[in-house]
Each structure stands twice: as C-alpha cells, then as structure tokens.
C-alpha positions as CSV (number, residue, x, y, z in Angstrom):
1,X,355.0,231.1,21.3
2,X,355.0,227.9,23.6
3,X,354.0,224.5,23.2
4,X,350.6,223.4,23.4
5,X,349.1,219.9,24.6
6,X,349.3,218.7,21.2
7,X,353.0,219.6,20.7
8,X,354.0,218.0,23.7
9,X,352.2,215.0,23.2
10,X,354.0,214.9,20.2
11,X,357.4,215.0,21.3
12,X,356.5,212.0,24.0
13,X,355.4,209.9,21.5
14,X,358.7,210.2,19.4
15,X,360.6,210.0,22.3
16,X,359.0,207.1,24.4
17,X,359.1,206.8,27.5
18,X,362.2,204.6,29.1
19,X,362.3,205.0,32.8
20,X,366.2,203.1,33.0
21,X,369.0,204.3,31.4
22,X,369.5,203.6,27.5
23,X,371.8,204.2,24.1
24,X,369.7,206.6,21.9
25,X,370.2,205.6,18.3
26,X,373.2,207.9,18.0
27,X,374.9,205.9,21.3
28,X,374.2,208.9,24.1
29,X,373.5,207.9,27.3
30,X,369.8,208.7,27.7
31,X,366.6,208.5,30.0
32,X,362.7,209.0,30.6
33,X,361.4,211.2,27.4
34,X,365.2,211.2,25.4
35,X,366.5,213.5,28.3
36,X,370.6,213.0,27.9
37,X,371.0,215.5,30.9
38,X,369.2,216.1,34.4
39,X,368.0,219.0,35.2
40,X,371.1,219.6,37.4
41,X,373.2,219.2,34.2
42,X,375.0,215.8,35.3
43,X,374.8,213.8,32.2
44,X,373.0,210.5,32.1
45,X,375.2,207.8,32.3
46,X,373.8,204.0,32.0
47,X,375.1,203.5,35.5
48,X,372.2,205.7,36.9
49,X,369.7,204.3,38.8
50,X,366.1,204.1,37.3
51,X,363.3,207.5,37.0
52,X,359.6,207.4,38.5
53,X,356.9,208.2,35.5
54,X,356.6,211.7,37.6
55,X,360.5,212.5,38.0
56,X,359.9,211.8,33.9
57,X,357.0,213.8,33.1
58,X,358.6,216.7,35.3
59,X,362.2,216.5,33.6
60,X,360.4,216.6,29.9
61,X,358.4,219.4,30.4
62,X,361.4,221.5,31.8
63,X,363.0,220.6,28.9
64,X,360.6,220.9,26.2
65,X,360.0,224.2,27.5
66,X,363.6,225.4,27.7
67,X,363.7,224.2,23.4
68,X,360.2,225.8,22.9
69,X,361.9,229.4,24.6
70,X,365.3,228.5,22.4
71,X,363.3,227.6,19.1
72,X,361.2,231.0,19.9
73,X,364.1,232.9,19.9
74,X,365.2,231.6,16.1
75,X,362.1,232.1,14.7
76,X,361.5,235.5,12.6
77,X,358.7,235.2,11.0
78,X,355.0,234.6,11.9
79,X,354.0,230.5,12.0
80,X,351.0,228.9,13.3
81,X,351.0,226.4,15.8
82,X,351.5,222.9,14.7
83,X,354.9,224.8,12.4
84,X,355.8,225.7,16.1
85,X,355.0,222.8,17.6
86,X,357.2,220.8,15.1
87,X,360.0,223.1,14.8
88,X,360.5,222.1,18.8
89,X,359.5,218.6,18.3
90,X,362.6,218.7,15.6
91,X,364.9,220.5,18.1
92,X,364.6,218.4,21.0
93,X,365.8,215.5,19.1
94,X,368.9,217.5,16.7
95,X,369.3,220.5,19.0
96,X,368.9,224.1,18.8
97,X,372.6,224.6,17.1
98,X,372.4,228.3,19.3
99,X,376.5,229.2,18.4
100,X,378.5,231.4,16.7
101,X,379.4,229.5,13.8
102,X,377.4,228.4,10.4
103,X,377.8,225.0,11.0
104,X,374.1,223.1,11.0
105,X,374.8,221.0,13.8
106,X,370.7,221.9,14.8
107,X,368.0,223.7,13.7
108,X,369.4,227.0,14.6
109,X,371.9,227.1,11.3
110,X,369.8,225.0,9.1
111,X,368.3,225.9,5.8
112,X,365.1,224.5,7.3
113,X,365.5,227.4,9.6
114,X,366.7,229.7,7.0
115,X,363.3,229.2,5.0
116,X,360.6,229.1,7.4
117,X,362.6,233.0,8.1
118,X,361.8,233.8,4.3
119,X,358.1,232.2,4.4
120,X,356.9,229.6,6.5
121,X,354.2,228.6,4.1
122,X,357.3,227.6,1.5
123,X,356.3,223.8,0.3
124,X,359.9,223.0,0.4
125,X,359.9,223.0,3.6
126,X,358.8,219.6,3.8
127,X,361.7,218.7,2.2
128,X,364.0,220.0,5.0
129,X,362.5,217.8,7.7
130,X,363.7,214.6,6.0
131,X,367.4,216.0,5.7
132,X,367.4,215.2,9.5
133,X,366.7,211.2,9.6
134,X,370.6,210.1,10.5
135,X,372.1,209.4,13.5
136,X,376.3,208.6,13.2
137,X,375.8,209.9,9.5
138,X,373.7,207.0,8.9
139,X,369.9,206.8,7.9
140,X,368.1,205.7,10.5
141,X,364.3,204.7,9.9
142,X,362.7,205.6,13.1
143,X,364.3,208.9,12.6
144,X,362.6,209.1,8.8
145,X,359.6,208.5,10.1
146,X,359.8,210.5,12.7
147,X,360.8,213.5,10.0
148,X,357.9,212.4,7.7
149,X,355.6,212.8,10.5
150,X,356.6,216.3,11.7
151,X,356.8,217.0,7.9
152,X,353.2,216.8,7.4
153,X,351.7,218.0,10.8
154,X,354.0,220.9,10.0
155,X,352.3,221.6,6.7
156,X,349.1,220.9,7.8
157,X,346.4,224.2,8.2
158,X,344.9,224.8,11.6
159,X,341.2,225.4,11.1
C-alpha cells in the first residue's frame, strides 16, 4: 500500500510546518514537516540555516514515503486505507522500531502492531494509539490528541 492525499495531509497537519530549525517536544533538533534528518542524512541541528515551503514539501514526501514502504513491510494482514494511512501517520512521529530486538521503541515491536497482525478490525485497537502520547516518558497533550485523532480516523469505515 502507499499513502494517499488524505494520509499525507494528515501527517502535515500533525506535524506543522516550521521552515527554521526547532526542539520537537521530545528536545530533537527538527525542521519543515518534523523532518530530524535531511535527506543526505546530516542531522538537523538548530544552527541550520532556514528551508523554502518547496525544499519542505520535497523532504516530507521522501520521507513519508520511505515510512509508508517501512510500515508496508510490517503489516501482515489486509487493512483498508485510512488503518494504513494512520499506521504511517503514527510512525513518522514514534518510528518504525525495524530491529532485531522486542523492544517497542516504534510501531514495529508494538502490541498495536501485534494486533492489527491478528485482525485489524480488533476494537482495541483504539486503545493502542493512546499508549503513544509521551515524549521524555511524560504525557504530552498535543501528542494525546494527536493519538485520539489517528485513533478514530483509524477505526473509521471507508464507504
């Protein structure tokens, strides 16, 4: 699957759009959609100079893209597209967590993950979203929002 129109407008709006560096709510070094790397790899430091809306748009989409192809890769099971377009939205702000250990550092070793394997359609899953509202082990309200939001377009039919 890949993202549609919908599920990248999604992930822009939770993101924002900061064109000079800033500190994300977990303290990273971060620019234009919530990119914390170019796409040369160089970090982003708040020493860099200021993005153009284009330079932006262009890193975003290269990333989103990259998480849609990772969170692709994870799933196993059959899910419509707002469940993809969340499960991206999710992983572009926790990670993918694509490793070796069983650590759920991302959506790749979380039980969120875990479930929508066993049956995407699984109510609970709504539940697993909001685990994933800290940043520094602390609850962070943007981030609750954020989950609540991806919660419900997750569970939410296509007709």
């Amino acid at each position: 699957m890949k993202l549609n129109q919908a599920g990248y407008q999604l992930i822009q709006e939770f993101e924002g759009l900061k064109l000079k560096p800033y500190l994300c709510s977990a303290g990273v070094p971060t620019i234009g959609y919530g990119n914390t790397v170019y796409p040369n790899g160089r970090k982003v430091t708040m020493k860099d100079a200021p993005i153009n809306k284009a330079f932006a748009d262009q890193m975003f989409r290269s990333t989103a893209d990259l998480f849609a192809k990772d969170v692709a890769s994870l799933i196993k099971s059959k899910v419509n597209q707002n469940q993809f377009n969340t499960l991206v939205s999710l992983a572009y702000n926790v990670g993918t967590d694509i490793d070796a250990d069983d650590i759920p550092e991302g959506l790749g070793d979380s039980t969120l993950l875990k479930k929508v394997n066993v049956n995407p359609n699984d109510k609970t899953i709504e539940n697993e979203f909001l685990k994933w509202n800290k940043a520094n082990g602390k609850i962070n309200t943007g981030l609750t929002n954020r989950r609540k939001k991806e919660s419900i377009i997750y569970s939410t039919p296509i007709k």
